[in-house]
Structures are given as structure tokens and as C-alpha cells.
C-alpha positions as CSV (number, residue, x, y, z in Angstrom):
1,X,20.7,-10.2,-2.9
2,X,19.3,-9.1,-6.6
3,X,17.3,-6.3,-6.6
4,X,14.4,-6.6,-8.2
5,X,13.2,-4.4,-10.7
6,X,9.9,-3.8,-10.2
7,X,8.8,-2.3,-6.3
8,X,5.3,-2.7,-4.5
9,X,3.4,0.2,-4.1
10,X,0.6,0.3,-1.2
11,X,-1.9,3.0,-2.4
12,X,-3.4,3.5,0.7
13,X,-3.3,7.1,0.6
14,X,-5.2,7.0,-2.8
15,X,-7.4,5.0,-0.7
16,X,-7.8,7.8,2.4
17,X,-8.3,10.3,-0.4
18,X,-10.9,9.1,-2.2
19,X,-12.8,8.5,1.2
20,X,-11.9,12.0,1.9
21,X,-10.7,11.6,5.2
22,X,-7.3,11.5,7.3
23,X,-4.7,9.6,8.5
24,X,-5.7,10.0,12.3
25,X,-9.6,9.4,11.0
26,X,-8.5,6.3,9.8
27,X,-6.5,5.0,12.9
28,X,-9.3,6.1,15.1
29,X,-12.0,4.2,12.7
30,X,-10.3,0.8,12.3
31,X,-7.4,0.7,15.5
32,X,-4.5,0.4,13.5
33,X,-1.4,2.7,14.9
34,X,-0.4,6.0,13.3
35,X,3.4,4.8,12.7
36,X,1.7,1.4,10.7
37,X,-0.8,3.6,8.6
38,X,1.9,6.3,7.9
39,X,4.9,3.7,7.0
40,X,1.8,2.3,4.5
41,X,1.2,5.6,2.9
42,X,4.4,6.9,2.5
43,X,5.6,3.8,1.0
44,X,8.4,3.4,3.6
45,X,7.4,-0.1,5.5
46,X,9.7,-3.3,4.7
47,X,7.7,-5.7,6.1
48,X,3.6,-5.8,6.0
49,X,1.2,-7.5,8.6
50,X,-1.6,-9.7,7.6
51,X,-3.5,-8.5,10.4
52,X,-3.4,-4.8,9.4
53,X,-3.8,-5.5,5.6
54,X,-6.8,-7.6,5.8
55,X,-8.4,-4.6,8.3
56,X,-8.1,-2.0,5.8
57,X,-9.1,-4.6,3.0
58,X,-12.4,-5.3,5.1
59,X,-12.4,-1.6,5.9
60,X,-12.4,-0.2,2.6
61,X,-14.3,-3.3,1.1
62,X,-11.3,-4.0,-1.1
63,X,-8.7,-7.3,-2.4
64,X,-5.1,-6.8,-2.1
65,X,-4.9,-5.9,-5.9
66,X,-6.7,-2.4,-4.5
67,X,-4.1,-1.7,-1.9
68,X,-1.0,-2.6,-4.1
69,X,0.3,-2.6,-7.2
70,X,3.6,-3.7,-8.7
71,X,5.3,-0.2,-10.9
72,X,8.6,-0.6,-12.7
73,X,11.6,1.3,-10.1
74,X,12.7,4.6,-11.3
75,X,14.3,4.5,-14.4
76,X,13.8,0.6,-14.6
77,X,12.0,-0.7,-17.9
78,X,9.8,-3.5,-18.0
79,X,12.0,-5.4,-20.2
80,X,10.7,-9.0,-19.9
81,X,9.0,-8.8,-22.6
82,X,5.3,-8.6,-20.2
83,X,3.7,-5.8,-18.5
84,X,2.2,-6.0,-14.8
């Protein structure tokens, strides 16, 4: 399989920041697990549930745009001749 060039970054933890609370404040407000918030926010899950996206979407009153973007992988270009 091609890599691709570009990666998917969740920015939940910009998200926790901003509402200046934690981790474990957010598990305990919305009922997700620690282990599926923190593989969010460190960047480290493979795989994403609907189910937990669209409760922190309706949670922090957000679209998916919010809670990702798409950033060029370390030392990658965009060389497509387009920016994301």
C-alpha cells in the first residue's frame, strides 16, 4: 500500500484546551473511555468511530472540519500543485 502524503490530524486537544478542561473532565462529561479520548488526542488511533466522533461533535457544537484537518507528513511538500 502507498503512503499517502498528507496525514489526518484530530485536534481534539486544541479542542479540550480552549474549553480549558481535561482529559478525564471530558470522559466524565460525554462517556467516552479514557483510552478512545487519549488515542484521539495524541494522534495515535488507526481507526475512528462514528459513534464517538459525532459525540464530541455534538459536545463541542462542532463539524468534522473542527476536529480534523489534513497537514502535509513531516518533510512531505504539497506538491500537487493545490493546498488543503
Amino acid at each position: 500500500m502507498q503512503q499517502s502524503k498528507v496525514k489526518i490530524r484530530c485536534r481534539l486537544q486544541d479542542l479540550i484546551d480552549a474549553q480549558g478542561m481535561t482529559r478525564s473532565a471530558l470522559a466524565t462529561a460525554t462517556g467516552l473511555t479514557s483510552a478512545a479520548i487519549r488515542g484521539l488526542c495524541e494522534n495515535t488511533a488507526k481507526r475512528y468511530d462514528v459513534d464517538t466522533l459525532a459525540v464530541l461533535c455534538d459536545f463541542f457544537g462542532c463539524d468534522m472540519g473542527i476536529l480534523f484537518e489534513v497537514v502535509p507528513r513531516q518533510g512531505e511538500g504539497m506538491d500537487r500543485g493545490h493546498q488543503v
